[in-house]
N, CA, C and O atoms as CSV, one atom per row, in Angstrom:
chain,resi,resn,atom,element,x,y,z
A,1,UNK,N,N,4.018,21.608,8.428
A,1,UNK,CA,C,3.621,20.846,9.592
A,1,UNK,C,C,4.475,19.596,9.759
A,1,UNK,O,O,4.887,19.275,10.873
A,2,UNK,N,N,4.694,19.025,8.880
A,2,UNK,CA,C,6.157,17.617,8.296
A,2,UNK,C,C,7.252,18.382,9.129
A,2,UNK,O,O,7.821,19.445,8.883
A,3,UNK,N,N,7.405,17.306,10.449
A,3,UNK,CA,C,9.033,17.575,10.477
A,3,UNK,C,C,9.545,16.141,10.303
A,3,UNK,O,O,10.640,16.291,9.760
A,4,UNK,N,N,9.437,15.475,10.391
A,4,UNK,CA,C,10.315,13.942,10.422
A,4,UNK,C,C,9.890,13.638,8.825
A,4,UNK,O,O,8.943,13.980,8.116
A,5,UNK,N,N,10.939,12.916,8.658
A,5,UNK,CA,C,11.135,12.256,7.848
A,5,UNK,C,C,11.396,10.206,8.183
A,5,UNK,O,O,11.766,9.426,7.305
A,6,UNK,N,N,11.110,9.860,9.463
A,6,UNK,CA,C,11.049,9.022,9.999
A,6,UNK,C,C,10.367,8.159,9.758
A,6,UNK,O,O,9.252,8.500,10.155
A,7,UNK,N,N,10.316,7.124,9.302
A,7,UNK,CA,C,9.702,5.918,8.828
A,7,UNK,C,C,9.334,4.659,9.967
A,7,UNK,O,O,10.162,3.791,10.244
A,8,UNK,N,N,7.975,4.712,10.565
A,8,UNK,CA,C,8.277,2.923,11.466
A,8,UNK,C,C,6.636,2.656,10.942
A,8,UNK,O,O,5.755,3.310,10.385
A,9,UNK,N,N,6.854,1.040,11.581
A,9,UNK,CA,C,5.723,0.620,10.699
A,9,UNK,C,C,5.041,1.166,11.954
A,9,UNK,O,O,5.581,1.922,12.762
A,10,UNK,N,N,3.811,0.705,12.023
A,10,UNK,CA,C,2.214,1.348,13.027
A,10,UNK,C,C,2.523,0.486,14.485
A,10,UNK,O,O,1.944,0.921,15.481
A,11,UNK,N,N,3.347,-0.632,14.642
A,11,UNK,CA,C,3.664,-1.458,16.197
A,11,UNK,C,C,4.522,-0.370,16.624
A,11,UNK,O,O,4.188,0.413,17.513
A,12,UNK,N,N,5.744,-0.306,15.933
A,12,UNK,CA,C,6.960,0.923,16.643
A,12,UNK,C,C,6.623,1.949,17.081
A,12,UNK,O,O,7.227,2.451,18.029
A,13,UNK,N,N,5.018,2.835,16.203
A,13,UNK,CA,C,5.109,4.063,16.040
A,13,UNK,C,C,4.374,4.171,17.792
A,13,UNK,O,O,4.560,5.031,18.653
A,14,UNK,N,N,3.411,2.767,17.820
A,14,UNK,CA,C,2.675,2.850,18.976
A,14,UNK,C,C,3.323,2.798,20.149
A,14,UNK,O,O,3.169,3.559,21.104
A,15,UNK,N,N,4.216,1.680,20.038
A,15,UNK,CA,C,5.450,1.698,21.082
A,15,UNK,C,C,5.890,2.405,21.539
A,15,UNK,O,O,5.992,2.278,22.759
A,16,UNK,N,N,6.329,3.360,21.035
A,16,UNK,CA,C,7.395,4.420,20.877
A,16,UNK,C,C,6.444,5.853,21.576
A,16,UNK,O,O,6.947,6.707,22.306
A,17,UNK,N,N,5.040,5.823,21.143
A,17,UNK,CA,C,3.961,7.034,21.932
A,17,UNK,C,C,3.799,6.313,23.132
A,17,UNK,O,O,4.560,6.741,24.000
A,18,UNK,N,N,3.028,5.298,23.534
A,18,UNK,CA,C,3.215,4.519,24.876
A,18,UNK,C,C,3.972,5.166,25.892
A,18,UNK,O,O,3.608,5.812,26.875
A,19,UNK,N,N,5.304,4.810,25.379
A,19,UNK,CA,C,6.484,4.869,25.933
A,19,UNK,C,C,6.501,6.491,26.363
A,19,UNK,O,O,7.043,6.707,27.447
A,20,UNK,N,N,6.128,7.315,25.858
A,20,UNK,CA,C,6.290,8.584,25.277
A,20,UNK,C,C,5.175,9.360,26.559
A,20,UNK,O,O,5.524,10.382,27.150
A,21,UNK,N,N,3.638,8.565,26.862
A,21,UNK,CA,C,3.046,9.623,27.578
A,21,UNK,C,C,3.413,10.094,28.707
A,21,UNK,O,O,3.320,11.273,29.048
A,22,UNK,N,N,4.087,8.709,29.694
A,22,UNK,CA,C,4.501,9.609,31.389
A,22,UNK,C,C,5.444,10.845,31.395
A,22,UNK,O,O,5.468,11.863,32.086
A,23,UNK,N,N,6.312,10.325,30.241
A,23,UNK,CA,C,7.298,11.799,29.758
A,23,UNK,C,C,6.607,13.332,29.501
A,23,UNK,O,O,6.100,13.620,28.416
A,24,UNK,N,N,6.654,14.260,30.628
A,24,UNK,CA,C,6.539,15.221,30.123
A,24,UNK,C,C,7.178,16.284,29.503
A,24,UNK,O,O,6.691,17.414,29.466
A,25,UNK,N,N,8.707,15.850,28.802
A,25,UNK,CA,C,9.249,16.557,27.678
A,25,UNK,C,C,9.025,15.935,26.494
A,25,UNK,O,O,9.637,16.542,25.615
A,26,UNK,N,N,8.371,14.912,26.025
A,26,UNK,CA,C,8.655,14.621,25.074
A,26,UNK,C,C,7.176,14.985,24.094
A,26,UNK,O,O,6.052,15.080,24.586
A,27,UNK,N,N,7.486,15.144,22.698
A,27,UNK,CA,C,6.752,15.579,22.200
A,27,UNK,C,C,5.499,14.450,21.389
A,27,UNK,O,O,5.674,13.524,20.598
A,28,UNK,N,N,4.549,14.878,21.846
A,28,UNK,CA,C,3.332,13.713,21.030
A,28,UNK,C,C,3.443,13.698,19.849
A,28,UNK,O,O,3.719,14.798,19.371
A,29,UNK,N,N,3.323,12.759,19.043
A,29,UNK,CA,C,3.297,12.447,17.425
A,29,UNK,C,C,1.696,12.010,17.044
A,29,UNK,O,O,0.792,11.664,17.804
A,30,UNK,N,N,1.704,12.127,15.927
A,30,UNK,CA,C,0.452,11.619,14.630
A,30,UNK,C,C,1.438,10.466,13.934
A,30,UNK,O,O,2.568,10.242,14.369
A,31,UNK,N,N,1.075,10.027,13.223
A,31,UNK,CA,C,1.363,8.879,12.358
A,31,UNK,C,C,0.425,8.742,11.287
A,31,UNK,O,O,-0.741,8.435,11.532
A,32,UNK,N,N,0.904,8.980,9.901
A,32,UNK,CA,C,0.380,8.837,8.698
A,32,UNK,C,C,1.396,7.757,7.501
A,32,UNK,O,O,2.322,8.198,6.820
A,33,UNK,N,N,0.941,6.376,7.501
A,33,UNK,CA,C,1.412,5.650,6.153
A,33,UNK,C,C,2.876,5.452,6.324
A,33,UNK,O,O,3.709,5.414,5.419
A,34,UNK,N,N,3.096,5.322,7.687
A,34,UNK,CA,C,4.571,5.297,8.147
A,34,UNK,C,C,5.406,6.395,8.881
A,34,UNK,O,O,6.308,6.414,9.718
A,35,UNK,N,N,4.707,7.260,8.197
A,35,UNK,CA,C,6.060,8.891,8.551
A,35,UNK,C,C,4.995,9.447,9.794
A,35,UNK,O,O,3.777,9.280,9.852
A,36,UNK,N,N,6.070,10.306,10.955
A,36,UNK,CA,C,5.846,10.355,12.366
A,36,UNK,C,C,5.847,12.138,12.205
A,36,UNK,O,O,6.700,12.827,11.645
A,37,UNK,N,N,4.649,12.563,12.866
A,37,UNK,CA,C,4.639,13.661,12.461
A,37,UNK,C,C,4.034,14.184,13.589
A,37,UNK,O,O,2.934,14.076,14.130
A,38,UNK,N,N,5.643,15.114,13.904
A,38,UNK,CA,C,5.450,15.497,15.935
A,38,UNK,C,C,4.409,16.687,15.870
A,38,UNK,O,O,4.225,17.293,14.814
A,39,UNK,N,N,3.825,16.959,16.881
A,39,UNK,CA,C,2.663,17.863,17.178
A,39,UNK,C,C,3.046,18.854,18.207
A,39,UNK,O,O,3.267,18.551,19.380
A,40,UNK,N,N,3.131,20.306,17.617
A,40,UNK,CA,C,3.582,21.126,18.822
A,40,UNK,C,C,2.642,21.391,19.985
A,40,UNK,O,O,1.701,20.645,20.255
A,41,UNK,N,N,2.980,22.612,20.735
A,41,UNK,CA,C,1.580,22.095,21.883
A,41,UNK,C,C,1.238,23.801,20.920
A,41,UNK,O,O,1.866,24.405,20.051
A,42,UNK,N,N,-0.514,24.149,21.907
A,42,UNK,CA,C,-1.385,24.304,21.452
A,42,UNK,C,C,-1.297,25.805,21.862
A,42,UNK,O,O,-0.428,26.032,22.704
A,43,UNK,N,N,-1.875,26.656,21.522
A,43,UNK,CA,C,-2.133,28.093,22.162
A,43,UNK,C,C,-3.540,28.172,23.040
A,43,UNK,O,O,-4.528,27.439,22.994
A,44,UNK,N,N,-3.328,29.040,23.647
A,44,UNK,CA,C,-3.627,29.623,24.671
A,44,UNK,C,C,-5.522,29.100,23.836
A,44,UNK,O,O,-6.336,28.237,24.164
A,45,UNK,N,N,-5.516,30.326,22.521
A,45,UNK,CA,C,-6.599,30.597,21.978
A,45,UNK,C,C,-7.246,28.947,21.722
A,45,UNK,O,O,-8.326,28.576,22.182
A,46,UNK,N,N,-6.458,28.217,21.014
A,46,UNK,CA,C,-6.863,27.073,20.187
A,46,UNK,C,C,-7.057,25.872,21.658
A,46,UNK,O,O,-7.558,24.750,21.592
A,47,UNK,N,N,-6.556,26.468,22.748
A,47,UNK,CA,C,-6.979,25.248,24.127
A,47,UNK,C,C,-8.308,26.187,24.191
A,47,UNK,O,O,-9.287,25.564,23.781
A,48,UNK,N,N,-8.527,27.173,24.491
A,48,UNK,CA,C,-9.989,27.604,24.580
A,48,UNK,C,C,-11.060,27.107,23.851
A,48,UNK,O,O,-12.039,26.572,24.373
A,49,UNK,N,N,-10.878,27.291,22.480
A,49,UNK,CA,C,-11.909,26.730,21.753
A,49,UNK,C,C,-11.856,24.826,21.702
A,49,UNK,O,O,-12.764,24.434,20.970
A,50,UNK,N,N,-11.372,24.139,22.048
A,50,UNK,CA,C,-11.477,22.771,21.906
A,50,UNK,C,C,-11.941,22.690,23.353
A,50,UNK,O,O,-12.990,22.046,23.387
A,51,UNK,N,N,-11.562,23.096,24.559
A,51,UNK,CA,C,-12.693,22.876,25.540
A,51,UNK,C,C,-13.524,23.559,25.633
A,51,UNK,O,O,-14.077,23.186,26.667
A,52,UNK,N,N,-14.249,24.664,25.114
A,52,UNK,CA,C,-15.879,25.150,24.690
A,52,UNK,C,C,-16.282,24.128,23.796
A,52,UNK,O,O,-17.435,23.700,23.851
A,53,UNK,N,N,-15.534,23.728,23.049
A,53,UNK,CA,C,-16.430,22.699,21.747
A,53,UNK,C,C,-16.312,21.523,22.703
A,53,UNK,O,O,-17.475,21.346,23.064
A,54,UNK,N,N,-15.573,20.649,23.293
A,54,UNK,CA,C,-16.052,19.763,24.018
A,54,UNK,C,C,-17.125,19.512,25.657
A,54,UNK,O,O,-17.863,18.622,26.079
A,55,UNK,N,N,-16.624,20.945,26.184
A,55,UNK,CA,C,-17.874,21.143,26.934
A,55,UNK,C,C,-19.501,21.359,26.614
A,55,UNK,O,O,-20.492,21.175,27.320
A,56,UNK,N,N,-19.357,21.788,25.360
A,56,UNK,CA,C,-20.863,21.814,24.450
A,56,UNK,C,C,-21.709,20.689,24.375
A,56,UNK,O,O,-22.802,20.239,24.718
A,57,UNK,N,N,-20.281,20.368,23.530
A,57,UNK,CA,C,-20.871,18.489,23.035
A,57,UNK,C,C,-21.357,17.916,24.571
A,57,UNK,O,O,-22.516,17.571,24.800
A,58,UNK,N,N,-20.424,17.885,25.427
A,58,UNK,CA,C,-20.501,16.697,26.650
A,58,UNK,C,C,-22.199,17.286,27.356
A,58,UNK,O,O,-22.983,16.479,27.856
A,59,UNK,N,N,-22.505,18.821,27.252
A,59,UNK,CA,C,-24.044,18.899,28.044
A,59,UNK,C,C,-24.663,18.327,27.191
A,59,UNK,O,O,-25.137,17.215,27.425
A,60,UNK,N,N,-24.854,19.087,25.695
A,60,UNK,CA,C,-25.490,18.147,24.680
A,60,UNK,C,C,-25.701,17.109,24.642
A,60,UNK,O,O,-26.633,16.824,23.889
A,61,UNK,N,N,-25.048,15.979,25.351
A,61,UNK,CA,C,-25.007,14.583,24.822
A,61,UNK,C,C,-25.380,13.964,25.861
A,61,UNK,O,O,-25.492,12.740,25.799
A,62,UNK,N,N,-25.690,14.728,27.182
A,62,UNK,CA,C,-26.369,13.802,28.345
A,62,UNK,C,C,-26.868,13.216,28.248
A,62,UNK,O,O,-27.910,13.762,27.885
A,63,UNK,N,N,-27.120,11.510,28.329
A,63,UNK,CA,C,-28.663,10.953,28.408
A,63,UNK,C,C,-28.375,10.115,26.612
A,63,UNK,O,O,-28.965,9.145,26.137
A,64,UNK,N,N,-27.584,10.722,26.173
A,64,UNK,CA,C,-28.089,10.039,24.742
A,64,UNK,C,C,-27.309,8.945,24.445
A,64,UNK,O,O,-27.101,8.775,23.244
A,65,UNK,N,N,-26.633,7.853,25.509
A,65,UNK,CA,C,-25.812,7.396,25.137
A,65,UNK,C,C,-24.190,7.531,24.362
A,65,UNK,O,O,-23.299,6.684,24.296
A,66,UNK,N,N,-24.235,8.933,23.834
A,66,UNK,CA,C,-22.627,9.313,23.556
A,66,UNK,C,C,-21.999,10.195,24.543
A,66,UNK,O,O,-22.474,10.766,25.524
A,67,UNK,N,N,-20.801,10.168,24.044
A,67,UNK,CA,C,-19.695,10.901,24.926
A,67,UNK,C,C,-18.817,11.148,24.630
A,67,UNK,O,O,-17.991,10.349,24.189
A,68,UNK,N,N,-18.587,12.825,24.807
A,68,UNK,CA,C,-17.374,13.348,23.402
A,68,UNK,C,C,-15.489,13.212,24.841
A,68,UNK,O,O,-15.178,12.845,25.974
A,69,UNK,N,N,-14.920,13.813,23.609
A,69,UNK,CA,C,-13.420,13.359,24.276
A,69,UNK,C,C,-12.827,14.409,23.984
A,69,UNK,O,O,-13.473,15.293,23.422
A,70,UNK,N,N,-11.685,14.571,24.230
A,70,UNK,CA,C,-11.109,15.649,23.971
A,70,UNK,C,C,-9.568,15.752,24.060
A,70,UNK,O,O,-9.018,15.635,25.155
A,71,UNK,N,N,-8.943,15.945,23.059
A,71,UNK,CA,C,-7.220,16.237,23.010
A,71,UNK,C,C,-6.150,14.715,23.310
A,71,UNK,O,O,-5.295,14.260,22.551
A,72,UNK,N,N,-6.425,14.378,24.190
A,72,UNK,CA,C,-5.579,12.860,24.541
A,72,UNK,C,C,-5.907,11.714,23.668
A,72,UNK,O,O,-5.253,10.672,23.696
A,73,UNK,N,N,-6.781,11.881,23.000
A,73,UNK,CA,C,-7.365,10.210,22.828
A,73,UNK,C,C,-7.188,10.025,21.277
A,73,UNK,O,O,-7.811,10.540,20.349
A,74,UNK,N,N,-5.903,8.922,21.285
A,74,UNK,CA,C,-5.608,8.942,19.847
A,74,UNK,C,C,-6.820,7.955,19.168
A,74,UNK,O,O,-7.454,7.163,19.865
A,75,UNK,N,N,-7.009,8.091,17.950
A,75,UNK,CA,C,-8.128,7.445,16.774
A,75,UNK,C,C,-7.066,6.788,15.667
A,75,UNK,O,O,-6.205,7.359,14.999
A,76,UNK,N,N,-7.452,5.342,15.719
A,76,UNK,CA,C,-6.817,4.491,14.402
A,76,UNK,C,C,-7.658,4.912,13.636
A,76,UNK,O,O,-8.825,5.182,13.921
A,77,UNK,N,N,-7.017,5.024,12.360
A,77,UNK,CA,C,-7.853,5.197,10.824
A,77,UNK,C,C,-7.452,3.825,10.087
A,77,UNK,O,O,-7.045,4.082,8.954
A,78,UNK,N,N,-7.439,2.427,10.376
A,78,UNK,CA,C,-7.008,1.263,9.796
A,78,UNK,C,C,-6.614,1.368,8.545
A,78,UNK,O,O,-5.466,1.212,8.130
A,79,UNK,N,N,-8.127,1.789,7.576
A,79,UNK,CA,C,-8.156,2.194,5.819
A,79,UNK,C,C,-6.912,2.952,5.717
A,79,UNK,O,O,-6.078,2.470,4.950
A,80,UNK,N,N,-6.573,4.141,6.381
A,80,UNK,CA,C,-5.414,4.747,5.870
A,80,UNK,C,C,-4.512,4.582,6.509
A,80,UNK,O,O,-3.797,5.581,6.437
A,81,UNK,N,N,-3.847,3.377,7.533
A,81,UNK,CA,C,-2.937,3.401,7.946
A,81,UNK,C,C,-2.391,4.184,8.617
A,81,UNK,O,O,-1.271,4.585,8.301
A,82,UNK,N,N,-3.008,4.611,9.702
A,82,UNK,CA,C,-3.113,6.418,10.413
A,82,UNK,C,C,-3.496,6.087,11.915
A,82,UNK,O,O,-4.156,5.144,12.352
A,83,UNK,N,N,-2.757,7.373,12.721
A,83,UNK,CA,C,-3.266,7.364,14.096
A,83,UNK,C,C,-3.337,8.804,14.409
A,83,UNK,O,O,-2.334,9.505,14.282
A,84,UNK,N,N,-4.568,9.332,14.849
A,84,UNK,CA,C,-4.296,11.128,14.867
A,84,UNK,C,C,-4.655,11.218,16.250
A,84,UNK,O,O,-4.915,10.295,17.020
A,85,UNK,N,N,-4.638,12.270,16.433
A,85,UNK,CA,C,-5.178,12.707,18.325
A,85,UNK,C,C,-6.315,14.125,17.494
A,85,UNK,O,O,-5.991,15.294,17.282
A,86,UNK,N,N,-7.272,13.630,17.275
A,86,UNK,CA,C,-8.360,14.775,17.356
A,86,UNK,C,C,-8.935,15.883,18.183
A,86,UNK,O,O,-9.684,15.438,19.053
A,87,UNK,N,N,-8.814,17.257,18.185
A,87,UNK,CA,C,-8.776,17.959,19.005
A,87,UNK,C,C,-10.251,17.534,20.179
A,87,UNK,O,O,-10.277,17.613,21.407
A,88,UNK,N,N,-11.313,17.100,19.243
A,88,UNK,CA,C,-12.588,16.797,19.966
A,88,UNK,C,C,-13.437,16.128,19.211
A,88,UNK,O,O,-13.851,16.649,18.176
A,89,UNK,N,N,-13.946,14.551,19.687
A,89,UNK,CA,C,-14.345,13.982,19.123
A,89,UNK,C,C,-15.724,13.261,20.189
A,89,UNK,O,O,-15.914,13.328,21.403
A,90,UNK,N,N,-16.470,12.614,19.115
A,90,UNK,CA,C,-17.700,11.850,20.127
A,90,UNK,C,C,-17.578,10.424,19.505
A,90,UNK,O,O,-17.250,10.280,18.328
A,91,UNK,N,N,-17.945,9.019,20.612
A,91,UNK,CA,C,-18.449,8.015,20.135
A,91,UNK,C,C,-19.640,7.852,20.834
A,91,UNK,O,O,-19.766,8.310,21.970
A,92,UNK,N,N,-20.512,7.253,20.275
A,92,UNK,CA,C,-21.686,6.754,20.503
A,92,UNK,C,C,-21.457,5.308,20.706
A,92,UNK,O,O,-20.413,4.732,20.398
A,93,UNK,N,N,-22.548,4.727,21.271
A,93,UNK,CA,C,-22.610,2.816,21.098
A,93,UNK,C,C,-21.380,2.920,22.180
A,93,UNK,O,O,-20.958,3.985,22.629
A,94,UNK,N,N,-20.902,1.657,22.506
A,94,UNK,CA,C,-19.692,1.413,22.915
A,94,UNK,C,C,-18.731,1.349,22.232
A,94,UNK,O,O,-18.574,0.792,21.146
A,95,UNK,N,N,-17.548,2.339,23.300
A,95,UNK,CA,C,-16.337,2.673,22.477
A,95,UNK,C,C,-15.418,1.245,22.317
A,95,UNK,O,O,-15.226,0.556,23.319
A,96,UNK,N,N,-14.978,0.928,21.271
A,96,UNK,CA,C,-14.216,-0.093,20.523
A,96,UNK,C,C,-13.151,0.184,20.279
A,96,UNK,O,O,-13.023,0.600,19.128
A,97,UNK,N,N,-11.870,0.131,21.117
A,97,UNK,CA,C,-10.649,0.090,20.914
A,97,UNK,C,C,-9.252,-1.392,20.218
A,97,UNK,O,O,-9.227,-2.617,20.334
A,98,UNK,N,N,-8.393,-0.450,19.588
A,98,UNK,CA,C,-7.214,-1.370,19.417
A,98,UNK,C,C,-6.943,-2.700,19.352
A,98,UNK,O,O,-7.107,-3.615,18.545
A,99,UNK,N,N,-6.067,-2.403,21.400
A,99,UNK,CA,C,-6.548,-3.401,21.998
A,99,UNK,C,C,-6.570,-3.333,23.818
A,99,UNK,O,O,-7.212,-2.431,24.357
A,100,UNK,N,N,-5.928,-4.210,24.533
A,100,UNK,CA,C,-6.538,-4.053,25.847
A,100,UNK,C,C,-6.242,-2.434,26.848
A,100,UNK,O,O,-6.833,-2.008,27.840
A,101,UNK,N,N,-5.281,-1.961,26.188
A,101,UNK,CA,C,-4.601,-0.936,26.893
A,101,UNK,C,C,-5.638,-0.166,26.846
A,101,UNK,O,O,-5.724,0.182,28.024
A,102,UNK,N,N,-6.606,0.412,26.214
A,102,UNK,CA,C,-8.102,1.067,25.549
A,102,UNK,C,C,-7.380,2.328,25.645
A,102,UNK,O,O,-7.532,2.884,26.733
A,103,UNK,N,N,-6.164,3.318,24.276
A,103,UNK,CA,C,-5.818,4.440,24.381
A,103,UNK,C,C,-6.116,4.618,22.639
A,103,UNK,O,O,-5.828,5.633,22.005
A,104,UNK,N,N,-6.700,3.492,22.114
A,104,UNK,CA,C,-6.350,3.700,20.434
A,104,UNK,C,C,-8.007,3.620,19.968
A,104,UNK,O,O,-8.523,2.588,19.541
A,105,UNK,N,N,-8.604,4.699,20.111
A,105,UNK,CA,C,-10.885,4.285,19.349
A,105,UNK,C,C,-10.178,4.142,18.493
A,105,UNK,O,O,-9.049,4.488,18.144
A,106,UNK,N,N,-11.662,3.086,17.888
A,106,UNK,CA,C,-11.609,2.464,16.496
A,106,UNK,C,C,-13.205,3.385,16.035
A,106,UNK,O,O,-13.653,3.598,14.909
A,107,UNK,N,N,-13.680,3.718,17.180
A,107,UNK,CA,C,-15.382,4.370,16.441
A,107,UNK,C,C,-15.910,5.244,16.789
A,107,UNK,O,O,-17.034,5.185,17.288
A,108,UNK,N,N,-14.900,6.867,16.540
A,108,UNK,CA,C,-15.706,8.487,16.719
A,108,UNK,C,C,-16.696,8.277,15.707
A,108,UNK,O,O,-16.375,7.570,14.752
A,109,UNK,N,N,-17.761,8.735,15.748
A,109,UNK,CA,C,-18.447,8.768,14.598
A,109,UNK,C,C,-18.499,10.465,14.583
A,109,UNK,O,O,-19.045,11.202,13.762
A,110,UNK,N,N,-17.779,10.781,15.715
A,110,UNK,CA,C,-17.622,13.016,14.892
A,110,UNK,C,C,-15.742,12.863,15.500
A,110,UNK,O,O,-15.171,12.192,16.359
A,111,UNK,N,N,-15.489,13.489,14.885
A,111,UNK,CA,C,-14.082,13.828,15.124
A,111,UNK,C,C,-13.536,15.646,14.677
A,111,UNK,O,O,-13.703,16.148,13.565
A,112,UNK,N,N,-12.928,16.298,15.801
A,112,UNK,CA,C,-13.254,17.971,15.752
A,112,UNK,C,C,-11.950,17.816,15.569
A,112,UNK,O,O,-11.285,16.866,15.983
A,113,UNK,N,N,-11.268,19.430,14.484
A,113,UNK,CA,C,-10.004,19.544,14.616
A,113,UNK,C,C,-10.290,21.309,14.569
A,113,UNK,O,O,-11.129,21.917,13.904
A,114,UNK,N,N,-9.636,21.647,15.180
A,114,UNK,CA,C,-9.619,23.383,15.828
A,114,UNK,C,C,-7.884,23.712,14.511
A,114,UNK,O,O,-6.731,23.280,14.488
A,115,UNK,N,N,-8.660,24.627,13.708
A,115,UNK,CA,C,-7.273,24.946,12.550
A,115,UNK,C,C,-6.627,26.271,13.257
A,115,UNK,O,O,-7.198,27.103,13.962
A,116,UNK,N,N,-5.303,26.208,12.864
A,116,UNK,CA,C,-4.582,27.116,13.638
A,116,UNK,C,C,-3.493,27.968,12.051
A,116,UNK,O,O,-3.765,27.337,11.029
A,117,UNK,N,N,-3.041,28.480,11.925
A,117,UNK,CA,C,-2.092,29.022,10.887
A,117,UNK,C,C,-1.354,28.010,10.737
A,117,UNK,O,O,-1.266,27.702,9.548
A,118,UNK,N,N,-0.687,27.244,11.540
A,118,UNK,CA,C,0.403,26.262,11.620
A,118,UNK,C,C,-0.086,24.948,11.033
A,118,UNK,O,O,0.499,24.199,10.251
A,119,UNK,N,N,-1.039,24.859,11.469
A,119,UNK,CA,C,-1.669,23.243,11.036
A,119,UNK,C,C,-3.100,23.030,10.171
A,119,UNK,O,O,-3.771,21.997,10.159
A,120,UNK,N,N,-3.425,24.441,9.360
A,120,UNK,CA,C,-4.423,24.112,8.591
A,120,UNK,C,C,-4.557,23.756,7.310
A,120,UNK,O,O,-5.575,23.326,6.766
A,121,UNK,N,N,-3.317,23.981,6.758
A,121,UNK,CA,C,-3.049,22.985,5.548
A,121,UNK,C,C,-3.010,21.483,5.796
A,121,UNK,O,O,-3.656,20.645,5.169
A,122,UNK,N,N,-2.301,21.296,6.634
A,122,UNK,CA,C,-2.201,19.693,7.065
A,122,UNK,C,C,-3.736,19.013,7.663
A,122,UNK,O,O,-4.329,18.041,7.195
A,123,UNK,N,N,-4.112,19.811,8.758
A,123,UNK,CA,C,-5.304,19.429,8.955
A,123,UNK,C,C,-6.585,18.848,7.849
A,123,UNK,O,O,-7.252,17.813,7.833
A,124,UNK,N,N,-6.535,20.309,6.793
A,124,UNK,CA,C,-7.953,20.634,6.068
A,124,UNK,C,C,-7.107,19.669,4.567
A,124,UNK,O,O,-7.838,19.187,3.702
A,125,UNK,N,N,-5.673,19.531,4.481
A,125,UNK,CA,C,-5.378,18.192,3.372
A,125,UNK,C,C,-5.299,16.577,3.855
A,125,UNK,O,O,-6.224,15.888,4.284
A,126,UNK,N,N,-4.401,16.336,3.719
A,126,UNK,CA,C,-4.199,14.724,4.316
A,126,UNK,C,C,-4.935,14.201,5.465
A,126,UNK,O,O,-5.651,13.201,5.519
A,127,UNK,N,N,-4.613,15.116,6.447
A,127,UNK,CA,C,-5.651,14.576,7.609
A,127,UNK,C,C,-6.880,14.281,7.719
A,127,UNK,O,O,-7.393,13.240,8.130
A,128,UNK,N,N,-7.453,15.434,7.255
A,128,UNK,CA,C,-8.720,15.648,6.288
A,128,UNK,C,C,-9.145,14.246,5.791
A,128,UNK,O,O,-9.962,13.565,6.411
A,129,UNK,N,N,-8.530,13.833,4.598
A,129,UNK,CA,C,-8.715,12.776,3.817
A,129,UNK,C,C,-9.042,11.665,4.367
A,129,UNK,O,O,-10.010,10.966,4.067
A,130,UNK,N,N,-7.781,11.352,5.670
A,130,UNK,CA,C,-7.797,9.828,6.188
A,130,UNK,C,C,-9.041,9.729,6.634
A,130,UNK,O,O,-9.835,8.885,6.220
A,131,UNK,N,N,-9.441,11.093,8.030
A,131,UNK,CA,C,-10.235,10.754,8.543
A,131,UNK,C,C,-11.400,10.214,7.697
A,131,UNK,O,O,-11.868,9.082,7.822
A,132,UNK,N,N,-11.833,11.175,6.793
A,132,UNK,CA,C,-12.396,10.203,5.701
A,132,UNK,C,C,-12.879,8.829,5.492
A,132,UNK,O,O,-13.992,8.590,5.024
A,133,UNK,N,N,-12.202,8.111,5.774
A,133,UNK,CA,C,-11.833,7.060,5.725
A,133,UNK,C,C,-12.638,6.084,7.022
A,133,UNK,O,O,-13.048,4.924,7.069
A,134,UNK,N,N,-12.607,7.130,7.908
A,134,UNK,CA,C,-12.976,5.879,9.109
A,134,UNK,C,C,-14.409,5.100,9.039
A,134,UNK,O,O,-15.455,5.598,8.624
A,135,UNK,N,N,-14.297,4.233,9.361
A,135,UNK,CA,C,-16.049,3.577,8.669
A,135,UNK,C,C,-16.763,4.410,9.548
A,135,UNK,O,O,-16.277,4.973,10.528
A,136,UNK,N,N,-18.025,4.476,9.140
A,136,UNK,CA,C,-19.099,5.062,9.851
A,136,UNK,C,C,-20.432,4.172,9.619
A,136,UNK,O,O,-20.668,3.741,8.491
A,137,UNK,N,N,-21.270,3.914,10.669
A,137,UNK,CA,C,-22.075,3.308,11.051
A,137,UNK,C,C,-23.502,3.861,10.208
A,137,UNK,O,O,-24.633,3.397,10.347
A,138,UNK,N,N,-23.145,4.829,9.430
A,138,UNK,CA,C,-24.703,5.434,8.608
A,138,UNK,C,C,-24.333,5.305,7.046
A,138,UNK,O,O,-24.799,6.000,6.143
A,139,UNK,N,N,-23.416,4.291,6.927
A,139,UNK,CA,C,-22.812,3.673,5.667
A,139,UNK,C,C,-21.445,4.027,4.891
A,139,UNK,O,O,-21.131,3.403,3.877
């Protein structure tokens, strides 16, 4: 799943995606502990199942104050020095971003990743881990 070997600290890496969304050739990145780690696009199958799992969540969650997301919306992991784009995620409470631009949550309290052959080692290891990491509000 590692193709770069590219090193920037977490300002560049953000810069540099910013810069990156009106472009539609260019390829979206993750960011883990420095190294930039581009994301191919998705299949046919694996776009199906992340909008059934986020159309689920979103009837589910009418009324309850949360509201799930889906594919665009990158998540800081601060603790691990990380920025991922989760295939489908929910925050509850008010969402708490970055900073004013509001493209970076600081508080999914669910975060979905749809495994594919290509990305389920990476997913179900490291990624896995950080998310880990993100505080959660039930301790």
């Amino acid at each position: 799943m590692r193709t770069s070997q590219t090193y920037l600290t977490p300002e560049e890496y953000i810069t540099l995606e910013r810069k990156a969304i009106p472009d539609a050739d260019t390829v979206k990145s993750e960011y883990m502990n420095g190294e930039i780690i581009a994301m191919s696009g998705a299949s046919f199958e694996h776009n199906l199942i992340t909008y059934n799992i986020s159309g689920e969540l979103r009837n589910r969650l009418k009324g309850s104050g949360c509201l799930a997301f889906a594919n665009e919306m990158r998540v800081s992991i601060p603790a691990a020095n990380s920025y991922f784009y989760p295939d489908v995620g929910v925050v509850c409470e008010e969402p708490r971003f970055e900073d004013d631009v509001l493209d970076i949550l600081l508080n999914p309290i669910v975060v979905v990743e749809v495994l594919s052959p290509s990305t389920e080692a990476y997913d179900r290891g490291d990624k896995f881990a950080h998310y880990r990491q993100l505080q959660s509000r039930y301790g």
